[in-house]
PDB file of N, CA, C and O in Angstrom:
ATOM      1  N   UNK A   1     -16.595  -4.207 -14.031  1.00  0.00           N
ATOM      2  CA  UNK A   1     -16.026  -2.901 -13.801  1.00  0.00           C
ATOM      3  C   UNK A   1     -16.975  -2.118 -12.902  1.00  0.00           C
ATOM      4  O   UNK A   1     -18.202  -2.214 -12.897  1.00  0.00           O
ATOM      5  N   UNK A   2     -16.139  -1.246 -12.063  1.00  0.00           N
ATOM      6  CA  UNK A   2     -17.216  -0.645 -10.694  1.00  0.00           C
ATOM      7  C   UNK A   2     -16.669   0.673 -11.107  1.00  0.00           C
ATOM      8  O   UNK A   2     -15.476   0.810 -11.380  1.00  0.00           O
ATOM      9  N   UNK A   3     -17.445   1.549 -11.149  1.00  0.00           N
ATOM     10  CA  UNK A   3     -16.814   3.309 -11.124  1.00  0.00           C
ATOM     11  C   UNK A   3     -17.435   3.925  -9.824  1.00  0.00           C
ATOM     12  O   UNK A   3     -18.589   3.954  -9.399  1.00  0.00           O
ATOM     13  N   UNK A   4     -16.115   4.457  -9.297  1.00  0.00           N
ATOM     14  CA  UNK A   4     -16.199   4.884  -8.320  1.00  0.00           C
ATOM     15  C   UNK A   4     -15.941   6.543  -8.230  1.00  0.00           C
ATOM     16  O   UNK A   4     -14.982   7.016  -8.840  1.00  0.00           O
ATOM     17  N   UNK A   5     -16.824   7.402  -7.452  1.00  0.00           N
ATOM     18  CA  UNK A   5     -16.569   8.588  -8.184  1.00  0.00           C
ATOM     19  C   UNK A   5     -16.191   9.518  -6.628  1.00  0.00           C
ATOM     20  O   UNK A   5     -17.207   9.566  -5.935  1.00  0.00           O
ATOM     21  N   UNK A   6     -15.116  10.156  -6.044  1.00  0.00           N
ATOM     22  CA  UNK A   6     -14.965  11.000  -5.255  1.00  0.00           C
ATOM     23  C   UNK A   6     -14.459  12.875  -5.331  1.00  0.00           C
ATOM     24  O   UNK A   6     -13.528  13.676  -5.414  1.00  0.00           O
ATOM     25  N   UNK A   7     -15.799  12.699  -5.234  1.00  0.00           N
ATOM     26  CA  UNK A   7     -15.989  14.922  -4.748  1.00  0.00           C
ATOM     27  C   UNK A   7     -14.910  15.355  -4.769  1.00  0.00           C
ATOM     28  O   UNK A   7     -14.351  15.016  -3.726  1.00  0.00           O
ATOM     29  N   UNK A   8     -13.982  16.195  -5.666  1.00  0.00           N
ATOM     30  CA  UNK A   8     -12.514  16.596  -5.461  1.00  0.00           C
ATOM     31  C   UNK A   8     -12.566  17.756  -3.640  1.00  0.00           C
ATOM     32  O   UNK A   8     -11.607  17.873  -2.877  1.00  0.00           O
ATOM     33  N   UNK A   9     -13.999  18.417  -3.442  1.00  0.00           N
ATOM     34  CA  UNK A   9     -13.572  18.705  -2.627  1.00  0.00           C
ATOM     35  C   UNK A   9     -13.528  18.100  -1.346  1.00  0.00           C
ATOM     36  O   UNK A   9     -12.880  18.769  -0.542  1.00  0.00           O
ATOM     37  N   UNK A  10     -14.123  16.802  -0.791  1.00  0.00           N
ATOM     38  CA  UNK A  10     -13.854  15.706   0.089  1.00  0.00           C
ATOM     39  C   UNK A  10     -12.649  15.053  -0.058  1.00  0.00           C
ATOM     40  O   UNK A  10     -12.091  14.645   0.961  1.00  0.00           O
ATOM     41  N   UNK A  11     -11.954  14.812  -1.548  1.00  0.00           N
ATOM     42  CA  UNK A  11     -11.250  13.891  -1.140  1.00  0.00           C
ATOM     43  C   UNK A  11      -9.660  14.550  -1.916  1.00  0.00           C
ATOM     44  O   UNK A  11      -9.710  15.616  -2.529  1.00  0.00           O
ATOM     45  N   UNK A  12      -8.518  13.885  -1.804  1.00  0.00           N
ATOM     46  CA  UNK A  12      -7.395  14.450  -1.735  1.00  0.00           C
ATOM     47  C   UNK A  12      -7.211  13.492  -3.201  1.00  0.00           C
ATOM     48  O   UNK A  12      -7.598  12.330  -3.325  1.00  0.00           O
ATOM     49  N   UNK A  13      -6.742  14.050  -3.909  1.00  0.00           N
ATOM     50  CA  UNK A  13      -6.418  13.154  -4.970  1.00  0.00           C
ATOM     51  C   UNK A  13      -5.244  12.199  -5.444  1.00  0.00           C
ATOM     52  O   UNK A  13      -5.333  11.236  -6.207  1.00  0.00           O
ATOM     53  N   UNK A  14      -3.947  12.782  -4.704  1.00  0.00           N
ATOM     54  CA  UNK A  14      -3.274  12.231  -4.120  1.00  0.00           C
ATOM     55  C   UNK A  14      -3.419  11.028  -3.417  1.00  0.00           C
ATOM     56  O   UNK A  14      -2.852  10.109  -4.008  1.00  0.00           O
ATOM     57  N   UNK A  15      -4.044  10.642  -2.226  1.00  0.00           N
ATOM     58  CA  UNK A  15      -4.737   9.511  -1.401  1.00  0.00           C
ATOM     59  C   UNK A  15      -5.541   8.512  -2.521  1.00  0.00           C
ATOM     60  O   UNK A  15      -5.519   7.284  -2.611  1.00  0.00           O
ATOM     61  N   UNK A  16      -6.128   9.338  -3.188  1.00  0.00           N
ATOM     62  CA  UNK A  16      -7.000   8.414  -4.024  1.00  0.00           C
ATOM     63  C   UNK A  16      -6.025   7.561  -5.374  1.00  0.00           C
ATOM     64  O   UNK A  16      -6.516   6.570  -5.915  1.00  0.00           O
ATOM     65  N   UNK A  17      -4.728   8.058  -5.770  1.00  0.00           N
ATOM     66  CA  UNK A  17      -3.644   7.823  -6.678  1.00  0.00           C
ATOM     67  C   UNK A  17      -2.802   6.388  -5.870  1.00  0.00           C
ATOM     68  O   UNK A  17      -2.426   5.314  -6.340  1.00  0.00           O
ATOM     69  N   UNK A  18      -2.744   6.877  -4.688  1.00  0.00           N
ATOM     70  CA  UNK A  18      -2.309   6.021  -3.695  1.00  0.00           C
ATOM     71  C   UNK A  18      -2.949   4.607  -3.513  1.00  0.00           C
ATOM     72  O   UNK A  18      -2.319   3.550  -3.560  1.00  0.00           O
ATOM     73  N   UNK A  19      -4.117   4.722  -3.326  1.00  0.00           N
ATOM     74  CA  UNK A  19      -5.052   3.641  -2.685  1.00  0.00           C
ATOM     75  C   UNK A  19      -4.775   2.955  -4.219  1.00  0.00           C
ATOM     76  O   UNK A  19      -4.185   1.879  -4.323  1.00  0.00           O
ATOM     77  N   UNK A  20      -5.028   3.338  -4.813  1.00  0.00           N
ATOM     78  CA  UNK A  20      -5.030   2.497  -6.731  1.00  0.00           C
ATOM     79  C   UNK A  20      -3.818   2.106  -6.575  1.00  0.00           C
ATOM     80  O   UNK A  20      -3.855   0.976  -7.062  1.00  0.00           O
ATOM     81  N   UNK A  21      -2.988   2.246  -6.297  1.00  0.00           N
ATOM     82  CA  UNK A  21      -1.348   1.904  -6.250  1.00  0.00           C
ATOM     83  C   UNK A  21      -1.166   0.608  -5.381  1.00  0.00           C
ATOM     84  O   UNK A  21      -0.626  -0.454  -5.689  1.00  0.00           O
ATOM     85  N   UNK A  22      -1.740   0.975  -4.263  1.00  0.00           N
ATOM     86  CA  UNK A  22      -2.031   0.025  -3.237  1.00  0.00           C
ATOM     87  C   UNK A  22      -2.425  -1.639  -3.399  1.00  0.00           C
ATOM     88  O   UNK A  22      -2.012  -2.688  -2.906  1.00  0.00           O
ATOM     89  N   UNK A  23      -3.500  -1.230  -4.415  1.00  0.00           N
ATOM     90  CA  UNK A  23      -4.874  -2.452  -4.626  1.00  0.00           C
ATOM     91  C   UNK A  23      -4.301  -3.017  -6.302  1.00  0.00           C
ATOM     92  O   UNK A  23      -4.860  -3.949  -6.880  1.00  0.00           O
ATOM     93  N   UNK A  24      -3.357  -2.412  -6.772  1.00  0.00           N
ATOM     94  CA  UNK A  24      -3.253  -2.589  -7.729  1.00  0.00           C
ATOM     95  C   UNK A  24      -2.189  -4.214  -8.441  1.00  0.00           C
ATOM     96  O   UNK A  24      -1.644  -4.285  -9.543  1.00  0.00           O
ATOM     97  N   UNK A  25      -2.208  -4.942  -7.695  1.00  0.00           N
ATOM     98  CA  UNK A  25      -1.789  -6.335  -7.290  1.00  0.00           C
ATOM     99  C   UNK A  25      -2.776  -7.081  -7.183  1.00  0.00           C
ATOM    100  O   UNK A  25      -2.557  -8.291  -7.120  1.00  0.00           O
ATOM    101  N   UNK A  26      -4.559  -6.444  -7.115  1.00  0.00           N
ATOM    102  CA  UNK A  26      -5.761  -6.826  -7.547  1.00  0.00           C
ATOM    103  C   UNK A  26      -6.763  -6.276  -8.427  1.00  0.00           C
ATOM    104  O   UNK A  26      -7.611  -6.941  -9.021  1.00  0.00           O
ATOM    105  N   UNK A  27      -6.644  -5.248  -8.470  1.00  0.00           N
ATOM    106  CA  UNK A  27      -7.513  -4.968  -9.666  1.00  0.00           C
ATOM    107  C   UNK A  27      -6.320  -3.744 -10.415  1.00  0.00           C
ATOM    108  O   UNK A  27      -5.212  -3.498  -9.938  1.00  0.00           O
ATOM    109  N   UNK A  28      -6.900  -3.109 -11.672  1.00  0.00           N
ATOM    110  CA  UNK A  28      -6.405  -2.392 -12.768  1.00  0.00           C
ATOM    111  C   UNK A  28      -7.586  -1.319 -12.523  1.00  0.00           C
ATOM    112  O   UNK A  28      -8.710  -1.533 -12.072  1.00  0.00           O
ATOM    113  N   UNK A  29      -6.891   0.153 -13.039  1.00  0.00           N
ATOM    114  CA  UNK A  29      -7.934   1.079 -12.324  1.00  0.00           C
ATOM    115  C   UNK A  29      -7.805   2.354 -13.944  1.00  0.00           C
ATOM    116  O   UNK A  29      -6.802   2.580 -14.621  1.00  0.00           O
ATOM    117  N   UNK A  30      -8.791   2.763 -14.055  1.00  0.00           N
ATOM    118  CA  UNK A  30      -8.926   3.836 -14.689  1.00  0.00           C
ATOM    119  C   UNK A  30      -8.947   5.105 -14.655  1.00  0.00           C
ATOM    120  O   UNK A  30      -9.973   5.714 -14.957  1.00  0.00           O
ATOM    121  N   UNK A  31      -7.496   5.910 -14.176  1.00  0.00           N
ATOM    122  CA  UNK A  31      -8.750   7.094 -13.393  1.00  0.00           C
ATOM    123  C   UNK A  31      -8.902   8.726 -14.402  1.00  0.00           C
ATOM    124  O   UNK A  31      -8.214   8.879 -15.411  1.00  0.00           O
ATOM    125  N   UNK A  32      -9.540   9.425 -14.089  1.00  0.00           N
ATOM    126  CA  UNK A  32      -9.865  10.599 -14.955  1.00  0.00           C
ATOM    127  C   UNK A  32     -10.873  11.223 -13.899  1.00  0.00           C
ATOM    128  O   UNK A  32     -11.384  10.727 -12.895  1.00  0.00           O
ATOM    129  N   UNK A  33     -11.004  12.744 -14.590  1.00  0.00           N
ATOM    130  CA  UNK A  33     -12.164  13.421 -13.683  1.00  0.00           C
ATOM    131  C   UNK A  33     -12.500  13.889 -14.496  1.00  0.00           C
ATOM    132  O   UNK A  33     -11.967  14.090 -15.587  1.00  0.00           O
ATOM    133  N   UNK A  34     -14.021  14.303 -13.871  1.00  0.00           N
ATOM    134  CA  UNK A  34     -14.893  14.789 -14.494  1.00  0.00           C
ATOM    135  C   UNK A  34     -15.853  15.795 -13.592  1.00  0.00           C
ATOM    136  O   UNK A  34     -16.351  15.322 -12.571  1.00  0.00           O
ATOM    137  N   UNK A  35     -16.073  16.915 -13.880  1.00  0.00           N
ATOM    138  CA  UNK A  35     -16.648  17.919 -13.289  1.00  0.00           C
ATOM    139  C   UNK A  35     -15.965  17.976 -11.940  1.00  0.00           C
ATOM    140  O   UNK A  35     -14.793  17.654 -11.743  1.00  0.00           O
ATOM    141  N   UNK A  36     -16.713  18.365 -11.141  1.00  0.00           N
ATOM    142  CA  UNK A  36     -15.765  18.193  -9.618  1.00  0.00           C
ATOM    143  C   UNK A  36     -15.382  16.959  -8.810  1.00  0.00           C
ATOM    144  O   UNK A  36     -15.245  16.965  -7.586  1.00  0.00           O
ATOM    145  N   UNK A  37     -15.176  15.611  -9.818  1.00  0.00           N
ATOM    146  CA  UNK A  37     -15.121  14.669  -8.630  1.00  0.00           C
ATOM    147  C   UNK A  37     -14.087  13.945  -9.474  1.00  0.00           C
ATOM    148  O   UNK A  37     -13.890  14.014 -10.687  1.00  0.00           O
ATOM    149  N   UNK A  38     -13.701  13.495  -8.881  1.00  0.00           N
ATOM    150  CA  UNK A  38     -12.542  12.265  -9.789  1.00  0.00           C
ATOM    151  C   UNK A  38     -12.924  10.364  -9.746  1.00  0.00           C
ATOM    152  O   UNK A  38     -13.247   9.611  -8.827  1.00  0.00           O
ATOM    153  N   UNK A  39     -12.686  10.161 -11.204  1.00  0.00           N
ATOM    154  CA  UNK A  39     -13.078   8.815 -10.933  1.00  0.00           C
ATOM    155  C   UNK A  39     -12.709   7.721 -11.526  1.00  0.00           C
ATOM    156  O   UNK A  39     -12.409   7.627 -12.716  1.00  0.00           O
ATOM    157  N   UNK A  40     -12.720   6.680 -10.558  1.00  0.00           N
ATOM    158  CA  UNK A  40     -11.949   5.676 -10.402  1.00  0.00           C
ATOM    159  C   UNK A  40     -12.906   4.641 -11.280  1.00  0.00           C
ATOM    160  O   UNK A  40     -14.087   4.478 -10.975  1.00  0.00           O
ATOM    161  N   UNK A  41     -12.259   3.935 -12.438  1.00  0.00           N
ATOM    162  CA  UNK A  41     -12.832   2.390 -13.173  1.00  0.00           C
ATOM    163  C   UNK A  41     -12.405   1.203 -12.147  1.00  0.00           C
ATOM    164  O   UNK A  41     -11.275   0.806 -12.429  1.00  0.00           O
ATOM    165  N   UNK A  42     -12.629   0.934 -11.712  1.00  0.00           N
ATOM    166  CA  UNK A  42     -11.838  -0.757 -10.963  1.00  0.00           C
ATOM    167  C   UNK A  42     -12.416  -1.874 -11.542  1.00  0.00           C
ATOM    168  O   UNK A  42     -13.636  -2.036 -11.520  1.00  0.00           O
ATOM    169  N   UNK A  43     -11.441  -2.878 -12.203  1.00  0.00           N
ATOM    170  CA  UNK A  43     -12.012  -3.832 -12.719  1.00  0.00           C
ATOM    171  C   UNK A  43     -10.783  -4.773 -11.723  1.00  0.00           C
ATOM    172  O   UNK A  43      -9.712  -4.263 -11.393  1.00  0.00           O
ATOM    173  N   UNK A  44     -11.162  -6.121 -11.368  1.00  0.00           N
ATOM    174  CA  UNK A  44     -10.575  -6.932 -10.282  1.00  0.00           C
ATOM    175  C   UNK A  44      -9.835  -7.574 -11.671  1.00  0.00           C
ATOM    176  O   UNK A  44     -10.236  -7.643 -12.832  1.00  0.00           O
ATOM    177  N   UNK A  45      -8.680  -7.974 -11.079  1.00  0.00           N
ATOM    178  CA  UNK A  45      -7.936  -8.730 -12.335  1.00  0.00           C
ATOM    179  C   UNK A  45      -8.511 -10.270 -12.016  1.00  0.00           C
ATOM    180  O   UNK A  45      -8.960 -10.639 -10.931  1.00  0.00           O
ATOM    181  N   UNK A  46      -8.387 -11.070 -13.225  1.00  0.00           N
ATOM    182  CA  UNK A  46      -8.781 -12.361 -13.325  1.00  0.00           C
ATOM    183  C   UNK A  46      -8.151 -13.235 -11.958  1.00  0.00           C
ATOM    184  O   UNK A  46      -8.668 -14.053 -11.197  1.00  0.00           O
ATOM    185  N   UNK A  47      -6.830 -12.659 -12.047  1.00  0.00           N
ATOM    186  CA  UNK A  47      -6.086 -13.941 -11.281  1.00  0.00           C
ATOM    187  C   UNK A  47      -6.820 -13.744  -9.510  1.00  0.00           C
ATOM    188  O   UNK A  47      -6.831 -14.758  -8.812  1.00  0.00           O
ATOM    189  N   UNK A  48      -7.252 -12.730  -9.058  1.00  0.00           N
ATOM    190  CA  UNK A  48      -7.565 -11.709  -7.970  1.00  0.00           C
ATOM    191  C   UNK A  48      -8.887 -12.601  -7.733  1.00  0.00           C
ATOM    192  O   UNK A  48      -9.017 -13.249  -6.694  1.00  0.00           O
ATOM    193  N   UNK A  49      -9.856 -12.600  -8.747  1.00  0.00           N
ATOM    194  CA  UNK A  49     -11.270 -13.214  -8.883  1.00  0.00           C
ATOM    195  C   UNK A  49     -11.479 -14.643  -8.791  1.00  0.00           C
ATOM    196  O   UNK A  49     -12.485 -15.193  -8.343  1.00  0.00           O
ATOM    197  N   UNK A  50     -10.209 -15.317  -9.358  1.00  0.00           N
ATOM    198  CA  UNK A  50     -10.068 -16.896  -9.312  1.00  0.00           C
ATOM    199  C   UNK A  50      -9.718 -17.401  -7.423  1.00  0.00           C
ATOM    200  O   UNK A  50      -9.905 -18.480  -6.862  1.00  0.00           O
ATOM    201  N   UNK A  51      -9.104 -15.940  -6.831  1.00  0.00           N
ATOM    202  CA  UNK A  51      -9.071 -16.789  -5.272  1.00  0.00           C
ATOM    203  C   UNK A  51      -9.743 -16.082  -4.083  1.00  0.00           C
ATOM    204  O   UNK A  51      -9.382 -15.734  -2.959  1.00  0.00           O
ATOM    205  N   UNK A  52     -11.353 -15.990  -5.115  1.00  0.00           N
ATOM    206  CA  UNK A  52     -12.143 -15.602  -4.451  1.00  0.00           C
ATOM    207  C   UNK A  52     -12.539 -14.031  -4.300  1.00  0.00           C
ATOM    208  O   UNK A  52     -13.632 -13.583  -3.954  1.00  0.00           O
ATOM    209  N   UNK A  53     -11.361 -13.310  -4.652  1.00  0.00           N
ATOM    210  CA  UNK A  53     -11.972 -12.271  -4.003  1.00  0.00           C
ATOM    211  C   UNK A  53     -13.055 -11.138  -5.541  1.00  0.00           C
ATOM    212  O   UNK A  53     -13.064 -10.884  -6.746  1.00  0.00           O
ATOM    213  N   UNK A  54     -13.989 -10.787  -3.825  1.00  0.00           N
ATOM    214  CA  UNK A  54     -15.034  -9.962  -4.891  1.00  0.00           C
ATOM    215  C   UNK A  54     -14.633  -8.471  -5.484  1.00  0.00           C
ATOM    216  O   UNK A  54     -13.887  -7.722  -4.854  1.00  0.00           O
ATOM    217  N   UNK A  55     -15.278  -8.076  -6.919  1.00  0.00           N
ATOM    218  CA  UNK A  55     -15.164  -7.210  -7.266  1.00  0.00           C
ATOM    219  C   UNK A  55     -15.618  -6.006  -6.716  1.00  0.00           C
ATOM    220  O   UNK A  55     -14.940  -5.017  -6.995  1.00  0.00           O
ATOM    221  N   UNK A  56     -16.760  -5.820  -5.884  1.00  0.00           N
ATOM    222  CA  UNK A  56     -17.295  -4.797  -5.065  1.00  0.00           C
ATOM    223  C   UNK A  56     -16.603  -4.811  -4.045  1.00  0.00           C
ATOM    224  O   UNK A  56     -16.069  -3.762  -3.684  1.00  0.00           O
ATOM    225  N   UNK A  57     -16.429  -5.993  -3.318  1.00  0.00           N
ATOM    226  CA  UNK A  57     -15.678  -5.604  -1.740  1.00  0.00           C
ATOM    227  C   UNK A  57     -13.883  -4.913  -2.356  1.00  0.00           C
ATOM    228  O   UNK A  57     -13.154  -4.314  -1.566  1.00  0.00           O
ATOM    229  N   UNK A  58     -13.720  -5.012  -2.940  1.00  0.00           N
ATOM    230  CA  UNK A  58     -12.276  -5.000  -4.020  1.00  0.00           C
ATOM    231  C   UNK A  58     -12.316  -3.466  -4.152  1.00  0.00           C
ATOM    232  O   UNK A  58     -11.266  -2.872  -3.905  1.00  0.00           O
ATOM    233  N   UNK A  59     -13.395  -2.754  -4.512  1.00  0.00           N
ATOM    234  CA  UNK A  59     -13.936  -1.279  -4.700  1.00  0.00           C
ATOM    235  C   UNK A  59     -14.291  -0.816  -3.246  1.00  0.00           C
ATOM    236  O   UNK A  59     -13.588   0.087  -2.794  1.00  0.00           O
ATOM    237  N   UNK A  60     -15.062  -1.201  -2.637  1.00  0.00           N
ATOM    238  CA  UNK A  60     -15.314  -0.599  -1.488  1.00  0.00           C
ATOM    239  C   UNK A  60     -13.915  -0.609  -0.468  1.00  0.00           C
ATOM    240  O   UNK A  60     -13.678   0.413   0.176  1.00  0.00           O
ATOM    241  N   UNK A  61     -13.142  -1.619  -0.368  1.00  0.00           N
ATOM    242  CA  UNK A  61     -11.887  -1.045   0.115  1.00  0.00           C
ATOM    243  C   UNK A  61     -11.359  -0.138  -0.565  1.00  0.00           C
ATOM    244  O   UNK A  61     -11.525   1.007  -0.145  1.00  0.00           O
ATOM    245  N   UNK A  62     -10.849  -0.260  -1.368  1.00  0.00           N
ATOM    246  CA  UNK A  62      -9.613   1.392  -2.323  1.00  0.00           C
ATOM    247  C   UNK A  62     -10.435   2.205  -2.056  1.00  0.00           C
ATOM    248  O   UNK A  62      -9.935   3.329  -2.020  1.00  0.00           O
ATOM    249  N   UNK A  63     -11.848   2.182  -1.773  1.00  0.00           N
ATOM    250  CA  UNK A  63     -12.397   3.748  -1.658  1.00  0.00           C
ATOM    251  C   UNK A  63     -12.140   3.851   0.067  1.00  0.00           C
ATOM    252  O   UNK A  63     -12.138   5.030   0.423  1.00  0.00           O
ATOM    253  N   UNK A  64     -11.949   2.986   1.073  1.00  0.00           N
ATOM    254  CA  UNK A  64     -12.163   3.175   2.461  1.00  0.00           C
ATOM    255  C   UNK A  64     -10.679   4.007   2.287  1.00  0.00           C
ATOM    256  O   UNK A  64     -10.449   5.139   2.710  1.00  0.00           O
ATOM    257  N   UNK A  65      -9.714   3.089   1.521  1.00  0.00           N
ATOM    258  CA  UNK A  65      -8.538   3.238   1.936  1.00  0.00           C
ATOM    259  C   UNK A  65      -7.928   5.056   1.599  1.00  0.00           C
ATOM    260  O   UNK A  65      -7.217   5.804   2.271  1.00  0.00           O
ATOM    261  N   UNK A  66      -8.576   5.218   0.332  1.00  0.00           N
ATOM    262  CA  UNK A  66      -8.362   6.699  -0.129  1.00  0.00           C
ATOM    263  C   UNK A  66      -9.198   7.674   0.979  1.00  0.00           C
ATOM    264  O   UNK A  66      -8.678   8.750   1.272  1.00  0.00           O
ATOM    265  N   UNK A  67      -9.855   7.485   1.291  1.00  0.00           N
ATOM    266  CA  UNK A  67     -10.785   8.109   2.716  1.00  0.00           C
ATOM    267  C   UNK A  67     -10.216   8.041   3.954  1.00  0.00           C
ATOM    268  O   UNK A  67     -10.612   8.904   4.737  1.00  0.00           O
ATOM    269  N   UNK A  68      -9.384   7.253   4.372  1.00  0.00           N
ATOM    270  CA  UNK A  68      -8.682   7.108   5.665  1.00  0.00           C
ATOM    271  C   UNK A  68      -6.959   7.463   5.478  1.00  0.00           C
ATOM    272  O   UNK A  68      -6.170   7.532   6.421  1.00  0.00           O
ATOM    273  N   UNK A  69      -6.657   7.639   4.203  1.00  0.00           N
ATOM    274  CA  UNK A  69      -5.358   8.754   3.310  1.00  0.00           C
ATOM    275  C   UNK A  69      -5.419  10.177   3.698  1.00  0.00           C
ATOM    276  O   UNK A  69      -4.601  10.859   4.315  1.00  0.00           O
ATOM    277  N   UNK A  70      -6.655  10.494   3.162  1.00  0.00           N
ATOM    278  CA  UNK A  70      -7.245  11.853   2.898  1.00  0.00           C
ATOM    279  C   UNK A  70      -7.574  12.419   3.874  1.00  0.00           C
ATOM    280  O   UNK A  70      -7.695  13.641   3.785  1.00  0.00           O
ATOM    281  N   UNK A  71      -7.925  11.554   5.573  1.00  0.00           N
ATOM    282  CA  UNK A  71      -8.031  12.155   6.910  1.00  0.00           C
ATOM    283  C   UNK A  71      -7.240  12.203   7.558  1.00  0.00           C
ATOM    284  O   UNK A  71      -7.070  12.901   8.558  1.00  0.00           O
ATOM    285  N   UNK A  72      -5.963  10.664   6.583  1.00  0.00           N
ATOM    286  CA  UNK A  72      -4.850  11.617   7.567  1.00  0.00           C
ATOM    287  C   UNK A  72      -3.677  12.938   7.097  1.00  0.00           C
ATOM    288  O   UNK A  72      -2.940  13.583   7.842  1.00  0.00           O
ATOM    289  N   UNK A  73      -3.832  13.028   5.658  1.00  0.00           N
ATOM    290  CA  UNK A  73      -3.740  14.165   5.525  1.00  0.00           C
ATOM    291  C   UNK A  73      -3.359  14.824   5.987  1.00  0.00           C
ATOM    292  O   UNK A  73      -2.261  15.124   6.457  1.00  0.00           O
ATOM    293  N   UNK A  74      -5.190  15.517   5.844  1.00  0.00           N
ATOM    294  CA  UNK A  74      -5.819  16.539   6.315  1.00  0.00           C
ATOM    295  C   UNK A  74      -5.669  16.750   8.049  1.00  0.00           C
ATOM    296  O   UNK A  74      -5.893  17.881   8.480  1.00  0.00           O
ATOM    297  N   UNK A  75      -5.402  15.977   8.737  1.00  0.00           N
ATOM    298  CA  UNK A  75      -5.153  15.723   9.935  1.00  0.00           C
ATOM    299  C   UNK A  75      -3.678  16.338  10.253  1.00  0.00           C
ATOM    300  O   UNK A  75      -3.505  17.009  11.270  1.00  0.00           O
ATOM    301  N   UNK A  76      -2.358  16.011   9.099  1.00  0.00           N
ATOM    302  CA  UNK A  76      -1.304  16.511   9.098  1.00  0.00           C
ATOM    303  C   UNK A  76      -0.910  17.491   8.825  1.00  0.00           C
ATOM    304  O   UNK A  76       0.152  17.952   9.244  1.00  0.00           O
ATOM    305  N   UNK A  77      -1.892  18.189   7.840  1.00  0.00           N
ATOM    306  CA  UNK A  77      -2.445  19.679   7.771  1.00  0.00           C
ATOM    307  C   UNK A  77      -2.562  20.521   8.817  1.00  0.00           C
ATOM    308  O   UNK A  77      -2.109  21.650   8.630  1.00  0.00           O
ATOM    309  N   UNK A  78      -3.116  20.251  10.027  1.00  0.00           N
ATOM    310  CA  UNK A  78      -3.888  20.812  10.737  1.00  0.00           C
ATOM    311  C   UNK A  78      -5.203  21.048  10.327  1.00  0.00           C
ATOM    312  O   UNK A  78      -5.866  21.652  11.171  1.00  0.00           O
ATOM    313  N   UNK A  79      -6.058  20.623   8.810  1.00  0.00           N
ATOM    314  CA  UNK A  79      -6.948  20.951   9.116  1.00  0.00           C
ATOM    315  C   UNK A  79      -7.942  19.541   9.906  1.00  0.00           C
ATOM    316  O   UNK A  79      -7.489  18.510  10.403  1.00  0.00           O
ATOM    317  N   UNK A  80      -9.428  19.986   9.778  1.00  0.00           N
ATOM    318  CA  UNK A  80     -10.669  18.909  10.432  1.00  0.00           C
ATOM    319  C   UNK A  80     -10.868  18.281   9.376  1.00  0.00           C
ATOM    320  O   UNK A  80     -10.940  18.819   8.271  1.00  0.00           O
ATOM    321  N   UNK A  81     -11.009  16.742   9.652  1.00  0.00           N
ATOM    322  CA  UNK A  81     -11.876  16.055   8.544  1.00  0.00           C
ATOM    323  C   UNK A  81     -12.866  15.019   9.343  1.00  0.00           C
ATOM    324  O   UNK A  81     -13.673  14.330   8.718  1.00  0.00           O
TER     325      UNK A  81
END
């Protein structure tokens, strides 16, 4: 299990609901917040781990992917990210 924790004010929480939705055909996700950031449990499911793939690279995508959500956004916003 990897916990992954993103700044509610960097990141859109929405995007981050998304990306778990996304990845979720490989890993199972926990999420909850706590103080100002919200955060993600990712544990890779067994079957996910048996064809190779890693549990960190598994985390470090859903977090790229909620980060490149959240800019475009914010991009559709009009605001800067």
């Amino acid at each position: 299990m990897i916990e992954l924790r993103f700044h509610e004010e960097l990141y859109d929480g929405f995007a981050i609901d998304e990306a778990v939705k996304t990845y979720a055909a490989y890993a199972t996700a926990e999420l909850s917040r706590d103080g100002g950031a919200y955060v993600v449990k990712v544990t890779a499911k067994p079957e996910a781990t048996s064809e190779g793939i890693d549990e960190r690279v598994l985390s470090a995508e859903l977090a790229n992917y909620a980060l490149g959500l959240t800019i475009e956004k914010a991009r559709a916003a009009g605001g800067a990210a």
